[in-house]
PAZAPA-4460 file (N, C-alpha, C; in steps of 0.05 Angstrom, whole numbers, plus 32768, in hexadecimal, padded with zeros to 4 digits):
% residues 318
    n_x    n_y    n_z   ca_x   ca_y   ca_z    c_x    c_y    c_z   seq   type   mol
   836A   85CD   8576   8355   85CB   858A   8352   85AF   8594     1      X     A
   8351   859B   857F   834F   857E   8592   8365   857B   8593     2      X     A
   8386   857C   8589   8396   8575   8595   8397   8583   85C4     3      X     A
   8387   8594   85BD   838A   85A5   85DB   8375   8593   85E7     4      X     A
   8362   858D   85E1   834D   8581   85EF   835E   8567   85F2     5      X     A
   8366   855B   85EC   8380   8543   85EC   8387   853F   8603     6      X     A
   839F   855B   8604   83B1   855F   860A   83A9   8557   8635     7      X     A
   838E   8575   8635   837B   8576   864D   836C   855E   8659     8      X     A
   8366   8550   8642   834C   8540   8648   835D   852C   8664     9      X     A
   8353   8523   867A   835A   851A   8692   835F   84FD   868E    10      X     A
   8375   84F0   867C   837B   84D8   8677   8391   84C8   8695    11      X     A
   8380   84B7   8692   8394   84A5   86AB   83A7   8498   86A4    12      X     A
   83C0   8496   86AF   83D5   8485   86B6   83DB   8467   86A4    13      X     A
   83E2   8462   8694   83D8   844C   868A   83CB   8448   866B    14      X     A
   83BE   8463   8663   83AA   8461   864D   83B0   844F   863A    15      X     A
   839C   843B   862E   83AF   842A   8621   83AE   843B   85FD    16      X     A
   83BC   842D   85F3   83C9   8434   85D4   83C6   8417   85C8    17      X     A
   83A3   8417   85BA   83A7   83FD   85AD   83BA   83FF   858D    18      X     A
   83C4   83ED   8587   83D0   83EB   8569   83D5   83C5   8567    19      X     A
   83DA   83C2   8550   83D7   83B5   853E   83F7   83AD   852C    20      X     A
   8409   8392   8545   8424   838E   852C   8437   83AB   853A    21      X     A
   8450   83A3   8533   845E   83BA   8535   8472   83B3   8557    22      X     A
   847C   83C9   855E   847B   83C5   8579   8477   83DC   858D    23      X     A
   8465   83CF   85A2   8458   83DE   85B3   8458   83FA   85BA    24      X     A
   8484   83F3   85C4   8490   8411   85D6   8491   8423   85B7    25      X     A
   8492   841E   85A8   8493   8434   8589   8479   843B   8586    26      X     A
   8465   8438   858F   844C   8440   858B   844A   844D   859B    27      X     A
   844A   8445   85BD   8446   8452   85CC   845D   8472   85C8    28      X     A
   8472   846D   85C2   8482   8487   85BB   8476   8492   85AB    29      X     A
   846E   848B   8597   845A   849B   857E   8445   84AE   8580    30      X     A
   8437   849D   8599   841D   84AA   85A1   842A   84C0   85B6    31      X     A
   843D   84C0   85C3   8445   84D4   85D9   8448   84EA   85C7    32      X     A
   8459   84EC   85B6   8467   84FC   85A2   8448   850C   859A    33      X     A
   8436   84F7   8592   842A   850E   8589   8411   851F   859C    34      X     A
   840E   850F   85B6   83F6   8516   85C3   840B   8531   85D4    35      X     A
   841F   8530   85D8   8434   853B   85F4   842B   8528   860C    36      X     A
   841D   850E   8608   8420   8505   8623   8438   84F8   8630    37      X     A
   8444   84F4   8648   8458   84E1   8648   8452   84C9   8644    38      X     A
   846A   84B6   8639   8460   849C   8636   8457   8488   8651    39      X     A
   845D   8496   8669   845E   8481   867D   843C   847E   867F    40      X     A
   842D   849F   8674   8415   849B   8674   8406   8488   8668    41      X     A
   8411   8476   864A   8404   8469   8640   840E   844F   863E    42      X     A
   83FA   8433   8632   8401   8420   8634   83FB   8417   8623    43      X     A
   8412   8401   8616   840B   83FF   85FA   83F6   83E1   85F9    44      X     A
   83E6   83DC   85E6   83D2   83BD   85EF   83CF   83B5   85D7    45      X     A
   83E2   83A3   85D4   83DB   838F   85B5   83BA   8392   85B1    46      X     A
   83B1   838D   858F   8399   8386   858F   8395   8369   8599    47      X     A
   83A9   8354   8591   83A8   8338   859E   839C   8338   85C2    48      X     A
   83A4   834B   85CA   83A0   8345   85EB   8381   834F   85E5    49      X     A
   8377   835A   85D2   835A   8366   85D9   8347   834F   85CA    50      X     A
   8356   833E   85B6   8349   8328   85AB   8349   8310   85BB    51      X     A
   8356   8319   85D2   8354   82FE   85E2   8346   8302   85F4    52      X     A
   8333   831E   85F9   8324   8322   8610   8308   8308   860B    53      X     A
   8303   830B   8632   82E5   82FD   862F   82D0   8311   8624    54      X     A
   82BD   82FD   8616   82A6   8308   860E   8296   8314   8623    55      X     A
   828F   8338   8623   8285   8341   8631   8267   8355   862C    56      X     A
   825D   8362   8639   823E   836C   8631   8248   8382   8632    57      X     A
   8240   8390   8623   8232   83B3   8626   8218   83B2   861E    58      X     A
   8212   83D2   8632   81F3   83DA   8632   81EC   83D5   864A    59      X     A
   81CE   83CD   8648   81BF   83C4   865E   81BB   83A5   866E    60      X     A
   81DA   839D   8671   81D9   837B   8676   81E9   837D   8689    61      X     A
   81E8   836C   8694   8200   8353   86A5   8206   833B   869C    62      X     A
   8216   8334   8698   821D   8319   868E   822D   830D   86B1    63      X     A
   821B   82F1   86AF   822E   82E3   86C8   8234   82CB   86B9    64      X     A
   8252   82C5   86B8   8263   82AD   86AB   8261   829B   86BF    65      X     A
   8263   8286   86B7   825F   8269   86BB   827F   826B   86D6    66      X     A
   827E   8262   86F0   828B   8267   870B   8297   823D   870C    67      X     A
   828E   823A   8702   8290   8211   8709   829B   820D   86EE    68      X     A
   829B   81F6   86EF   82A2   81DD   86DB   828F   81DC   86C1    69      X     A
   829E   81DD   86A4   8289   81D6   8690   8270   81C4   8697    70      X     A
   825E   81C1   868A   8242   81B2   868C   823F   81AF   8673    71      X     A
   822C   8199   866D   821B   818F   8656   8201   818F   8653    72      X     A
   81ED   818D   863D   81D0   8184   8641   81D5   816E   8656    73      X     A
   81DD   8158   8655   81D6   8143   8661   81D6   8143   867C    74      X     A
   81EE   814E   868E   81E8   8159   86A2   81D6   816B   86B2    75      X     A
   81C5   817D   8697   81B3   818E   86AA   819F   817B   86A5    76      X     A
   819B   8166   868D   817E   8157   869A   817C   8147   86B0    77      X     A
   8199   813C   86B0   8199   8130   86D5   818B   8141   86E3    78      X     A
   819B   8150   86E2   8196   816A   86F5   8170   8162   86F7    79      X     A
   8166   8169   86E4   814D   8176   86E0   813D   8158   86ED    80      X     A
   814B   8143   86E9   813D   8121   86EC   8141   8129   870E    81      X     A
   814F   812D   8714   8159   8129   872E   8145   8140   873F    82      X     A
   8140   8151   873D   8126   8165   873F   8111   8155   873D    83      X     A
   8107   8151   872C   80EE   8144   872B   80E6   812B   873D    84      X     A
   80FB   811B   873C   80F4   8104   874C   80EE   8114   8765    85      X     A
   8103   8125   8774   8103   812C   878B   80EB   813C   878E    86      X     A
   80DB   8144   877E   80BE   8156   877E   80AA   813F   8780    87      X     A
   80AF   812A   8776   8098   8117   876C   809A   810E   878F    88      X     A
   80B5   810E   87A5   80B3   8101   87BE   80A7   8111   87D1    89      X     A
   80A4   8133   87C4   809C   8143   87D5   80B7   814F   87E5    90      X     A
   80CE   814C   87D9   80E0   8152   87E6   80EE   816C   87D8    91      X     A
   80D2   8187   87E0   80CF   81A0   87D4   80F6   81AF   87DA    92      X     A
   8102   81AF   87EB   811C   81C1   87F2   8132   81AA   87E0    93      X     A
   8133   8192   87DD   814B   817D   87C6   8140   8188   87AB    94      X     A
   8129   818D   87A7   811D   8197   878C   8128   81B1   877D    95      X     A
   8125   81BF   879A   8135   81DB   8790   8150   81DB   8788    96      X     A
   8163   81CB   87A3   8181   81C3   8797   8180   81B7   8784    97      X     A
   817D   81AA   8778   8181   8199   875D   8173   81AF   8748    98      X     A
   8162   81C0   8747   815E   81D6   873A   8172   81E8   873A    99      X     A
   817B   81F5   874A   818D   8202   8749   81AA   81FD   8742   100      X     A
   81B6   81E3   8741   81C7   81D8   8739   81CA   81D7   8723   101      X     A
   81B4   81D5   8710   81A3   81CC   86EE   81A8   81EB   86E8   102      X     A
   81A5   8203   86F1   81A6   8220   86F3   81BF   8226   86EA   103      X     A
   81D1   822B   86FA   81ED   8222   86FE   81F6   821C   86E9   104      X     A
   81F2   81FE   86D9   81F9   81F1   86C2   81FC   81F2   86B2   105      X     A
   81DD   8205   86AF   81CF   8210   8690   81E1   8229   8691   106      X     A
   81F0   8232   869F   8209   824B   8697   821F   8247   8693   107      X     A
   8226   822A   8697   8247   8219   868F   8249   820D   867A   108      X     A
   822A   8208   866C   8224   81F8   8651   8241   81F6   8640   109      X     A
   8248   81DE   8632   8258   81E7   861A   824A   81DA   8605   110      X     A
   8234   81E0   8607   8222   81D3   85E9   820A   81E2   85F2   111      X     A
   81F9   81EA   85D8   81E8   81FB   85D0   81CB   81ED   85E1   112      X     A
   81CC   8203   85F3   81B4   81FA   8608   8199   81E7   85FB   113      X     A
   818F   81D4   860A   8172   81CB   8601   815C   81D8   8609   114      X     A
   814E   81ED   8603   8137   81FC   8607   8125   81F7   8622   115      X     A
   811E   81E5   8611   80FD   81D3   861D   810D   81C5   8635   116      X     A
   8124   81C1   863F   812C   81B1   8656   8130   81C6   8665   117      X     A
   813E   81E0   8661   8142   81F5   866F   812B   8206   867E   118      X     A
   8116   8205   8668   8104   8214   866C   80F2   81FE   868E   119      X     A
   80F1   81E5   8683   80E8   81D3   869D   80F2   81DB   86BB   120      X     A
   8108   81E3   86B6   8118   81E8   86C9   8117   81F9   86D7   121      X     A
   8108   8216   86CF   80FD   8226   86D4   80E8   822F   86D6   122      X     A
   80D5   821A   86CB   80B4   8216   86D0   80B9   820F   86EC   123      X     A
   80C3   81FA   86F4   80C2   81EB   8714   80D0   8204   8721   124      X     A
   80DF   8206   8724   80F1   821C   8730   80D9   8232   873C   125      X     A
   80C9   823D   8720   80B0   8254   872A   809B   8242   8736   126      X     A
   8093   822E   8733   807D   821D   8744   8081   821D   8764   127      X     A
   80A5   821A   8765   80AB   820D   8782   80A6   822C   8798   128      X     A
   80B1   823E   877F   80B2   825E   878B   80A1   8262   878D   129      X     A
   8087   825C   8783   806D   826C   8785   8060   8258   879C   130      X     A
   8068   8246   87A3   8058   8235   87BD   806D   8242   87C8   131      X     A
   8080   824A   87CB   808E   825B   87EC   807C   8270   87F4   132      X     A
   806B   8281   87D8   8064   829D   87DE   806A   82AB   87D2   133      X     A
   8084   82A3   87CA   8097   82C0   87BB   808E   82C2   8798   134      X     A
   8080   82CF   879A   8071   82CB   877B   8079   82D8   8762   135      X     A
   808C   82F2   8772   80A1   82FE   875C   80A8   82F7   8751   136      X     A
   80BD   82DF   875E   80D7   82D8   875E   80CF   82C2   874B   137      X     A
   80B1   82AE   8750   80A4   829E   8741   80A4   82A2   8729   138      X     A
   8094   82C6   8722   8091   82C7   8705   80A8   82D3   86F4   139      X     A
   80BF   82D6   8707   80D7   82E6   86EF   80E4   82C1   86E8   140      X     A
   80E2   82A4   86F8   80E3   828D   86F0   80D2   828B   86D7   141      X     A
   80BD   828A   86D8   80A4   8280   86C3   80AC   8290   86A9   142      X     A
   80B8   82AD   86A9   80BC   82B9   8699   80D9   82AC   8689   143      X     A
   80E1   82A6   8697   80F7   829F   868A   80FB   8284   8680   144      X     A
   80E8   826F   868B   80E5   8258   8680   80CE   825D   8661   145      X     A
   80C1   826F   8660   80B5   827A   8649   80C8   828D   862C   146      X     A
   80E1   8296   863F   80E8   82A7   8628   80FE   8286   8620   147      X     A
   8105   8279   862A   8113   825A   8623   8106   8245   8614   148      X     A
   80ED   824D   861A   80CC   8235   860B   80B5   8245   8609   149      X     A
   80AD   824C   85FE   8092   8265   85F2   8080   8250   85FE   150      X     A
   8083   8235   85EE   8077   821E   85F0   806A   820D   860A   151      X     A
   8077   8216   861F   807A   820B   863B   8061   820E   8643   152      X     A
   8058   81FA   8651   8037   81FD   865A   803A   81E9   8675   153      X     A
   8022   81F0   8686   8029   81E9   86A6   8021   81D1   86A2   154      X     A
   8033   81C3   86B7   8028   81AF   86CB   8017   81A4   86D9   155      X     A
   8005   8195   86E0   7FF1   818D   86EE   8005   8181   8707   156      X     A
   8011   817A   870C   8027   816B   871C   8037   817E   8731   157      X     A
   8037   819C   871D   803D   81AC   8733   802F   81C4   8743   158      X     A
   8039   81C9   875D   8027   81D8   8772   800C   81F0   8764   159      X     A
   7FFE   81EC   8765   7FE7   8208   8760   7FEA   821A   876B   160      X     A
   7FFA   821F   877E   7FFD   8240   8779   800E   8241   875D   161      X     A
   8026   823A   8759   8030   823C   8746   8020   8247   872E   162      X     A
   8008   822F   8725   7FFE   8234   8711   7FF0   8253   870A   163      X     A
   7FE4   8259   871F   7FE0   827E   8728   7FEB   828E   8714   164      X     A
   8001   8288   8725   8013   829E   8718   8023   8298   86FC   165      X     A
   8024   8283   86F3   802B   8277   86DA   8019   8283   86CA   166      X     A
   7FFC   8283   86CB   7FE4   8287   86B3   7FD6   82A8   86B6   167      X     A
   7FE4   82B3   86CD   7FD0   82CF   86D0   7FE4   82D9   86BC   168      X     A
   7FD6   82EC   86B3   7FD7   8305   86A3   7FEE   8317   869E   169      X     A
   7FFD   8308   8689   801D   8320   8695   8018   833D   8680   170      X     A
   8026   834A   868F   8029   836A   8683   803D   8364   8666   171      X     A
   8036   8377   865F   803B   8378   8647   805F   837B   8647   172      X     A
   8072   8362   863C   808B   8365   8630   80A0   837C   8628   173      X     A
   80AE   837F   8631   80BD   8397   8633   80D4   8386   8624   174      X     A
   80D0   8390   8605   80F2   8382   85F2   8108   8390   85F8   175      X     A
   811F   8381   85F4   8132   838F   85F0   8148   8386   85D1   176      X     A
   8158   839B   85D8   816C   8395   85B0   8180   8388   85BE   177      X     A
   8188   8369   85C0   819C   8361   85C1   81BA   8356   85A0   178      X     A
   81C4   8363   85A4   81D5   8361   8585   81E9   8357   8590   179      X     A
   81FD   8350   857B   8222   8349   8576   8231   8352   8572   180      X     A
   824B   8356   8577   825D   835F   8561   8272   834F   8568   181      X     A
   8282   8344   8559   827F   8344   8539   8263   8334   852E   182      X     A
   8254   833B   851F   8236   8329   8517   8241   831C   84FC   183      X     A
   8252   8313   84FC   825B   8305   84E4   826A   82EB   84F2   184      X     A
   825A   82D6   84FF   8269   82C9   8516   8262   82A7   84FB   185      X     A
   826E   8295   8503   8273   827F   84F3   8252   826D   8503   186      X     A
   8250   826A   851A   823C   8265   852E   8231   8274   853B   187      X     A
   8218   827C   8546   8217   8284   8566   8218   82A0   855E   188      X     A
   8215   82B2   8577   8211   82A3   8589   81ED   829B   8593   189      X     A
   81EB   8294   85AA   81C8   8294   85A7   81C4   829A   85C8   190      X     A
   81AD   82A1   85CA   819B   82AD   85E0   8183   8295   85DF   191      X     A
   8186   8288   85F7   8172   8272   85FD   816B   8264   85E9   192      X     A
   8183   825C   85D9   8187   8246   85C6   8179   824D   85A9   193      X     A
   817C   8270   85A8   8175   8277   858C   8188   8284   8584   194      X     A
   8194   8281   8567   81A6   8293   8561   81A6   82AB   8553   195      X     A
   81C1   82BA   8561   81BC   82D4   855E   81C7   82E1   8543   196      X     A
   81C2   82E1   852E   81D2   82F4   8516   81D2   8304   8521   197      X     A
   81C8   8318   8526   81D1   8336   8524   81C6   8342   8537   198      X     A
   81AC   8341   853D   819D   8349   854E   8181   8337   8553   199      X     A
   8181   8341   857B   8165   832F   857B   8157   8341   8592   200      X     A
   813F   833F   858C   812E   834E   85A7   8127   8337   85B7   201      X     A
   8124   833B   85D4   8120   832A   85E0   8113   833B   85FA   202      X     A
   8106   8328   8611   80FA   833A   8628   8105   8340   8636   203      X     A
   8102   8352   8642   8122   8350   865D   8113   8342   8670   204      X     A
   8125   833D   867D   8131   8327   868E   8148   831A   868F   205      X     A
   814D   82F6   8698   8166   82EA   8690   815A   82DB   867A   206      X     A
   8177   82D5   866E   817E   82CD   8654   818F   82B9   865A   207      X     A
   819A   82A8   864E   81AC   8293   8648   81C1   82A1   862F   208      X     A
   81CC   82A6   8636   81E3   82AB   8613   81FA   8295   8617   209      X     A
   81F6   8295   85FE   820E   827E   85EF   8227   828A   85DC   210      X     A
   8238   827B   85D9   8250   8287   85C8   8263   827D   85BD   211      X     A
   826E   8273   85AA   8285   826C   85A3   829F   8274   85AD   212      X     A
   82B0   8267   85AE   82CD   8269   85B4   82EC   825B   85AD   213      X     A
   82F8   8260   85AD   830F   8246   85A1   830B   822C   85B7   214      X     A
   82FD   8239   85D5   82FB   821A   85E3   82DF   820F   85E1   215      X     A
   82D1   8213   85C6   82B8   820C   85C1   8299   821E   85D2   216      X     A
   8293   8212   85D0   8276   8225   85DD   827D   8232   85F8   217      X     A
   8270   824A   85F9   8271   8251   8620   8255   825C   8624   218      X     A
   8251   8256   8632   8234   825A   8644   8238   8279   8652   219      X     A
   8226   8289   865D   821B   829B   8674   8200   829E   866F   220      X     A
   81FC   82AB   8690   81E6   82B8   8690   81E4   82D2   868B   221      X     A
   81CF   82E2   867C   81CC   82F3   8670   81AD   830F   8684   222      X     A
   81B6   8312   8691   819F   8325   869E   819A   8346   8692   223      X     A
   8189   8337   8681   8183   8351   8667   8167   836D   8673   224      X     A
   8175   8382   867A   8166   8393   867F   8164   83B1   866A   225      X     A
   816F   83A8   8656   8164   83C2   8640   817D   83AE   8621   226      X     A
   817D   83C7   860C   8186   83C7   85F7   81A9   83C2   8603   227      X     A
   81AE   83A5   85EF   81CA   8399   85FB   81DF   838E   85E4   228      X     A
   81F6   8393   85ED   8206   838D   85CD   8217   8378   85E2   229      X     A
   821E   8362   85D3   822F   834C   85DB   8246   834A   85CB   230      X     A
   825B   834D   85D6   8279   8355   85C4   8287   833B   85C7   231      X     A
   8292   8326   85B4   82A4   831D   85B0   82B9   8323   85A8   232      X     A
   82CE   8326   85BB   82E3   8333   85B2   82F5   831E   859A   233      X     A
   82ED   82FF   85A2   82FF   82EF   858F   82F3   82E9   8574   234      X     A
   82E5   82F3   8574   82DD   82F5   8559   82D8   8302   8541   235      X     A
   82E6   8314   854E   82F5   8337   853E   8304   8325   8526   236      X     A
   830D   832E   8516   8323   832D   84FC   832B   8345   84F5   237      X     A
   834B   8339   84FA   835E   834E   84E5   834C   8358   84D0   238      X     A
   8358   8376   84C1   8363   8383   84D4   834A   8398   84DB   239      X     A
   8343   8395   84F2   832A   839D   8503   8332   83C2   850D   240      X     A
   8349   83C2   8511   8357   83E0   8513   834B   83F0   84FC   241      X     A
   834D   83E8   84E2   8350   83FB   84CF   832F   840D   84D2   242      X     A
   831F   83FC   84D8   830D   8402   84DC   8308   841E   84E3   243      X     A
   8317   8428   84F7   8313   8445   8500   8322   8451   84EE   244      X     A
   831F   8451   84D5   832B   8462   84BE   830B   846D   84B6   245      X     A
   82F7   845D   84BA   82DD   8462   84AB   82C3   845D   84BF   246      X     A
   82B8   847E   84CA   82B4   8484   84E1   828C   8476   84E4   247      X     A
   828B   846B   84CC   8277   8452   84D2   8284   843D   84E2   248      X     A
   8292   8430   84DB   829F   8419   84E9   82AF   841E   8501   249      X     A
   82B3   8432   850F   82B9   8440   851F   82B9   8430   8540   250      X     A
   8296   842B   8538   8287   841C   8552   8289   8400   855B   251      X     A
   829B   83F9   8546   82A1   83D9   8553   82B5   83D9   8565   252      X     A
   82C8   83E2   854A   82E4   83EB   8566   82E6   83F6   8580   253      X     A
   82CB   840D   8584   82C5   8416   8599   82B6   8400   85AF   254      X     A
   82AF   83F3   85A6   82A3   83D7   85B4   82B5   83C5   85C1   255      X     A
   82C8   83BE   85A6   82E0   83AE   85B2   82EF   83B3   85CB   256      X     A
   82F2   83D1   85C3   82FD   83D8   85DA   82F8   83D5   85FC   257      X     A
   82DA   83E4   85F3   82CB   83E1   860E   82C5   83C7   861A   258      X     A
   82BC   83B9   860B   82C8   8398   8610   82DE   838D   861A   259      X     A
   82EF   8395   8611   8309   8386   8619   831A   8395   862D   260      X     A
   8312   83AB   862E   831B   83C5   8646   8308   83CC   864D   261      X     A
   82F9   83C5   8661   82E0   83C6   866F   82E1   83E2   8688   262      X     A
   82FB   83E3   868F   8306   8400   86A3   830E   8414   8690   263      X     A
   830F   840D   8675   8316   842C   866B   8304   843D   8667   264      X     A
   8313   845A   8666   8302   846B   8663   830E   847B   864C   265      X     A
   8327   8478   8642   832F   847D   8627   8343   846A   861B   266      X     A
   834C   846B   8604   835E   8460   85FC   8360   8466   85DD   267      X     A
   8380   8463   85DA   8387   8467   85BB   838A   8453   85A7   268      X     A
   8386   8457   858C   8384   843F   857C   839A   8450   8562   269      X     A
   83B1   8440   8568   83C8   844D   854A   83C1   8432   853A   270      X     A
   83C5   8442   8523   83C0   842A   8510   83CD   843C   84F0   271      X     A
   83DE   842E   84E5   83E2   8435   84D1   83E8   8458   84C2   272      X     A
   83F6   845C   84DD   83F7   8482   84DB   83E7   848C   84E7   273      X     A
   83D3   847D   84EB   83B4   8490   84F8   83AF   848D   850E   274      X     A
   83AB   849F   8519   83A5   849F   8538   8388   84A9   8547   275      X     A
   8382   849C   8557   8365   84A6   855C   8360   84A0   8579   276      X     A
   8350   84B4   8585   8349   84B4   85A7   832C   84A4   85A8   277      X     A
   8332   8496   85B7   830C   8489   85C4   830F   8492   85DF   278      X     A
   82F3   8498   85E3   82F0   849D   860B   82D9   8495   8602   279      X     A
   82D1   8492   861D   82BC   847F   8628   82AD   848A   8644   280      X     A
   8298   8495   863B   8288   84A3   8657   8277   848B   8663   281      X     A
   8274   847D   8670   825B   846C   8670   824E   8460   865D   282      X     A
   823A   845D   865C   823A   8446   8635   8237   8454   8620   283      X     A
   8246   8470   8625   8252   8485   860A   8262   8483   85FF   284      X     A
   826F   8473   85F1   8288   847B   85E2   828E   8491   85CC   285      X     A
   82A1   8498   85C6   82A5   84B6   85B4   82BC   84AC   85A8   286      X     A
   82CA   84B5   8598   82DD   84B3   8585   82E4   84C8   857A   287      X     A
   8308   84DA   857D   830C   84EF   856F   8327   84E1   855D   288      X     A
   8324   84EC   8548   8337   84EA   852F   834B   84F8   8536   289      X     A
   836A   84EC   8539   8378   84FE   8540   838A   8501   8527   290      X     A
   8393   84EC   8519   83A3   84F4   8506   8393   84DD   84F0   291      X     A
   8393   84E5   84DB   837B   84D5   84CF   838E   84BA   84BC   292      X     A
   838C   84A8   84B7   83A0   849C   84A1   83A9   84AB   848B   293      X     A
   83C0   84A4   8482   83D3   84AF   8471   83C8   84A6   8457   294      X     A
   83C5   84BB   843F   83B2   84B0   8426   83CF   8495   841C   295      X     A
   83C4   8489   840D   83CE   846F   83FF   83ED   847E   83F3   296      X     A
   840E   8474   83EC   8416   8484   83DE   8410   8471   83BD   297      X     A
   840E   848A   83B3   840F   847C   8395   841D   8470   838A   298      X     A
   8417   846F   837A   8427   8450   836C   843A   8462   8350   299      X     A
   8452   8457   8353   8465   8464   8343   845E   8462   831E   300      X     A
   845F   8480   8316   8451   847D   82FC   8463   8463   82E4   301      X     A
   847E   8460   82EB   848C   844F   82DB   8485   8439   82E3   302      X     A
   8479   8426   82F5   8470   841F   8300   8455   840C   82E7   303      X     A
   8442   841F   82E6   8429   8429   82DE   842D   8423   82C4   304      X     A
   8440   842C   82BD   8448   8434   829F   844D   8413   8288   305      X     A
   8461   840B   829D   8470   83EC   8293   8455   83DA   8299   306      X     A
   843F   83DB   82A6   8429   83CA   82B1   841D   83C8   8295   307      X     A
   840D   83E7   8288   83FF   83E9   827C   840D   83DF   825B   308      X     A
   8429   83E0   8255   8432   83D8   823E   8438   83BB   8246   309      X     A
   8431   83B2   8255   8435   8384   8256   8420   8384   824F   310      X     A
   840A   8394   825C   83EC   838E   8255   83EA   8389   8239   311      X     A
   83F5   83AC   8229   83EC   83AB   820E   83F7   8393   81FF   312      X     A
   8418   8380   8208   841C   837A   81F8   840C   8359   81FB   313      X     A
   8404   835A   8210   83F6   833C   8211   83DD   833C   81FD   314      X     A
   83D0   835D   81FD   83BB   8356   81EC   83BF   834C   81CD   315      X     A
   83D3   835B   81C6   83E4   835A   81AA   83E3   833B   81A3   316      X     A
   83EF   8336   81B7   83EF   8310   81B8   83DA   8305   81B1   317      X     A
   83C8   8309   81C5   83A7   82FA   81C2   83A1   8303   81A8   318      X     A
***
């Protein structure tokens, strides 16, 4: 019955065949042999090419990566000096560019954002919005210089409308589950310069996420609108395959994937005799067992035999 559902199920051109070592076209023949697909249908994808993917979101996010040149703290406090002076001249439209530039920055970071400088950045940002009028746009700023600094408290220095809308009455916080995988990370990563073990609730809105990498920290922005899992694919460890031998652990691999194959909608994982289907409906993934691993072979009783008589004779000794 599931080999037929297999056989039917409407796989595209391409499907990849992850595995682990070995070589590719023998897998991919392996998997033909046993699905009846032809091979031209499938494609074989080192796990290496999937450990090299960028870090991507599932769930309810967008992630926008850093488009420019690395940045530092030190640069966004320019940034932020260079704002201010131009506010203190009254020179409300240079205030905004140099804000928005500081914006920008804080998503190229390669060092672990400064809170309380970010969050400034976004206090002024909702002040300058809220003297245009645009008061929305003001308080999804204020909100976000709050979820960066809890601590952040207004200005006397800047516009009163601003202050309005800074101190009225917000509706009540809508959390969400932002998690990891792998959550066994050496650093990092962190969400507006807090770090994340395993899981963190946070408000929706934007976020700042941070991350390790072999080229040191990377920055994005994080536009969190429900329950969100953030996949590093480079931070998987061998051997991460075996995993779908044991249908708890199932869900990481299923992550990886979707992560690192962001257009799939199925794909195979051979690993060690065993073979197994993932598809992917929208942020459903499923998993069918197609050939399960092969039990251990045992270990030869003569083998066994000569082990247990060194043993006895060492004890003889002692």
């Amino acid at each position: 019955m599931v080999v037929l559902w297999i056989l039917t199920y409407p796989l595209l051109a391409g499907t990849p065949v992850v595995f682990d070592g070995g070589s590719g076209a023998e897998v991919v023949s392996a998997v033909a042999a046993r699905t009846g697909l032809p091979p031209s249908q499938l494609s074989a994808v080192s796990l290496d090419t999937l450990l090299q993917a960028t870090p991507e979101v599932l769930g309810d996010a967008v992630m926008r990566r850093c488009a420019r040149s690395s940045s530092s703290n030190e640069v966004v406090r320019t940034d932020l000096t260079r704002a201010e002076i131009a506010w203190a001249q009254a020179d409300a439209l240079n205030t905004m560019d140099h804000l928005d530039l500081a914006v920008a920055r804080l998503g190229c970071l390669t060092e672990v954002v400064e809170p309380r400088v970010a969050s400034r950045v976004f206090l002024l940002r909702g002040a300058l919005l809220a003297q245009r009028g645009d008061t929305d746009a003001a308080r999804n700023e204020f909100r976000t210089a709050r979820f960066l600094d809890p601590a952040v408290a207004w200005r006397d220095d800047l516009p009163g409308e601003g202050r309005v809308v800074f101190e009225a009455p917000a509706p009540p916080e809508i959390l969400a589950s932002v998690r990891v995988l792998p959550s066994d990370n050496a650093s990092g990563p962190w969400i507006d310069g807090v770090e994340l073990d395993d899981e963190l609730r946070v408000p929706e809105g934007l976020h700042l996420a941070q991350y390790s990498s072999v080229a040191g920290i990377q920055s994005a922005w994080l536009s969190v609108g429900g329950d969100t899992l953030l996949v590093l694919p480079g931070n998987f460890h061998r051997p991460v395959v075996q995993r779908m031998a044991v249908p708890e652990d199932q869900g990481a691999v299923e992550a990886l994937l979707a992560a690192a194959l962001p257009e799939m909608r199925a794909a195979y994982v051979a690993h060690g005799g065993g073979l197994w289907l993932i598809t992917r409906d929208g942020h459903d993934t499923t998993t069918t067992e197609i050939d399960p691993l092969p039990p251990p072979e045992p270990e030869p009783e003569g083998r066994g035999r000569k082990k247990k008589k060194k043993e006895k004779g060492k004890t003889r000794r002692g």
